[in-house]
C-alpha positions, 0 to 999 in steps of 0.5 A: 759393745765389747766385753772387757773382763780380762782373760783372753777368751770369753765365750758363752753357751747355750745353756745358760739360756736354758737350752738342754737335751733333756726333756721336762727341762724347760722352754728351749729358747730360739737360737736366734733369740739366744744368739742375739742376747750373746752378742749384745752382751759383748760376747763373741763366741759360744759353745753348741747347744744340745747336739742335733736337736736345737742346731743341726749338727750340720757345719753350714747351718751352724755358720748361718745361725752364728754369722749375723750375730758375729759369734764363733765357735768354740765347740760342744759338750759331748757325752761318750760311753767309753768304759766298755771294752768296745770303744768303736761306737763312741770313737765312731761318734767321736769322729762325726761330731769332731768333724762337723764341729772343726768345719764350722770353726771349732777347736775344742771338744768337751768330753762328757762320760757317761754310763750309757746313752740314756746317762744310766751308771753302770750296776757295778763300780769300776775296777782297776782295770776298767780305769785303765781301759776307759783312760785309754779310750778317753786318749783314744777320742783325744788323738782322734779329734786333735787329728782333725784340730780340736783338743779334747779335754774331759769334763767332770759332771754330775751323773756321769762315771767321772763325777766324785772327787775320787773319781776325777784323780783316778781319771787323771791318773789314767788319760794323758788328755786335758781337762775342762775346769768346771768349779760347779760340777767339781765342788758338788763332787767333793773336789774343792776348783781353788786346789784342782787349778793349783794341783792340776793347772798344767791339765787345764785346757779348758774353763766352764765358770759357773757358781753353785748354792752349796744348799741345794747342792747339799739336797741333790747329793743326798738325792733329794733331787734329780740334776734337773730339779736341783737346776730348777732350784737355782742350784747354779748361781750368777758368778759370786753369788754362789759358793765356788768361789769363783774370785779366787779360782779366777786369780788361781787361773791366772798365777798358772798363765791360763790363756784358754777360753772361759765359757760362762756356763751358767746351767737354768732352766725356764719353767714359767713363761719364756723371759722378755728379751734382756730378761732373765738368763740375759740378766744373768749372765750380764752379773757374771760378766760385770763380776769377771770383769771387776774381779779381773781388773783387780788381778795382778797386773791387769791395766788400771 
């Protein structure tokens, strides 16, 4: 089966399936499991999952577990410390995973960053100074990577030193590096997606399409619950049953001539016993793809 939805390039991710790094997350389906439910959705690329410890960062051992089910690689999220004055750790870390990544066939790297390895923040809030030395650092990792033939765009993400509304425009005032468009993680930022790809689409390099409940995204802001709990909460909606405006953000994308991959990124977490095969996460996804794909026969210009 092959989706039609329209835009250029649709890939997957692991996520969607419940597949995250974090422990007490949930159940962590096979990769190929996970890998077999893509391809019969007609889906033909995807992102890693959690780096090392579902595959092994490891170029063949990735190829072998896409291959039979005819997927490529787009390539992975990847959290960085980067705001300290010594950069070598992460641009070390950088350069492994960028390197493993390109082998197996990627192009694109998703920079996340974070406070420390453990995704503490640091105790104070950064200075002028600071931002200037982390955009450096974040030009530092872009350079690196493109050397080997992946672009780097940042990623806005709850619990990370670029989360808030402010926090972004900062960033963007301070790295010349693309960005990866994420509407769930933008609108619970206090950054409304539709006015990011209006104001910022030539930064656009990069989409992550997820929908959010701007209710349980209410109660995760005022810490009533950890990102975990709130994605145990079904904080992220199928596309168009949540509140991101996901139609809207799509036509947006297009006015600007987006032509890069979307990845359906559909954070959930499996806390009952694992679905049956088509159930569940595969179900999802299957209503976003039936979504984008309505939504991108209705754009201008798209074959009737």
């Amino acid at each position: 089966m092959e989706v039609r939805t329209g835009l250029r390039r649709v890939a997957g991710a692991p996520i969607s399936w419940g597949v995250c790094e974090v422990p007490g997350w949930g159940a962590m389906l096979p990769p190929d499991r996970v890998f077999a439910e893509m391809s019969a959705l007609g889906i033909g690329a995807t992102e890693l999952g959690p780096l090392d410890d579902w595959l092994p960062l490891d170029a063949g051992a990735i190829r072998a577990a896409l291959e039979p089910h005819g997927l490529a690689l787009v390539g992975g999220f990847v959290p960085l410390v980067l705001h300290e004055h010594d950069a070598e750790p992460a641009l070390a870390r950088a350069r492994h995973v960028a390197t493993k990544m390109a082998a197996a066939g990627a192009d694109t790297f998703v920079l996340a960053i974070v406070g420390a390895d453990d995704w503490s923040l640091p105790e104070q809030p950064l200075d002028a100074a600071g931002w200037k030395r982390l955009g450096s650092h974040v030009d530092a990792v872009a350079e690196l990577t493109q050397s080997l033939g992946l672009t780097t765009v940042v990623h806005p993400h709850v619990g990370t030193l670029v989360e808030r509304a402010e926090e972004v425009e900062r960033l963007l005032e301070t790295t010349a590096a693309g960005w990866c468009l994420d509407p769930g993680h933008l609108l619970i930022g206090g950054y409304d997606p539709i006015d990011f790809a209006r104001r910022h689409g030539d930064r656009v390099a990069h989409v992550h399409l997820k929908d959010v409940d701007l209710a349980v995204a209410a109660r995760l802001n005022a810490g009533e619950l950890t990102l975990m709990e709130a994605v145990q909460a079904d904080l992220f909606r199928p596309l168009g049953e949540g509140d991101a405006q996901i139609a809207a953000l799509v036509r947006q994308l297009a006015a600007h001539g987006y032509d890069g991959w979307t990845v359906l990124e559909q954070d959930t977490a499996i806390t009952g016993a694992p679905p049956a095969p088509g159930e569940g996460p595969a179900r999802d996804v299957a209503a976003s793809l039936a979504f984008l794909a309505e939504t991108a026969a209705a754009l201008p210009g798209a074959a009737r």
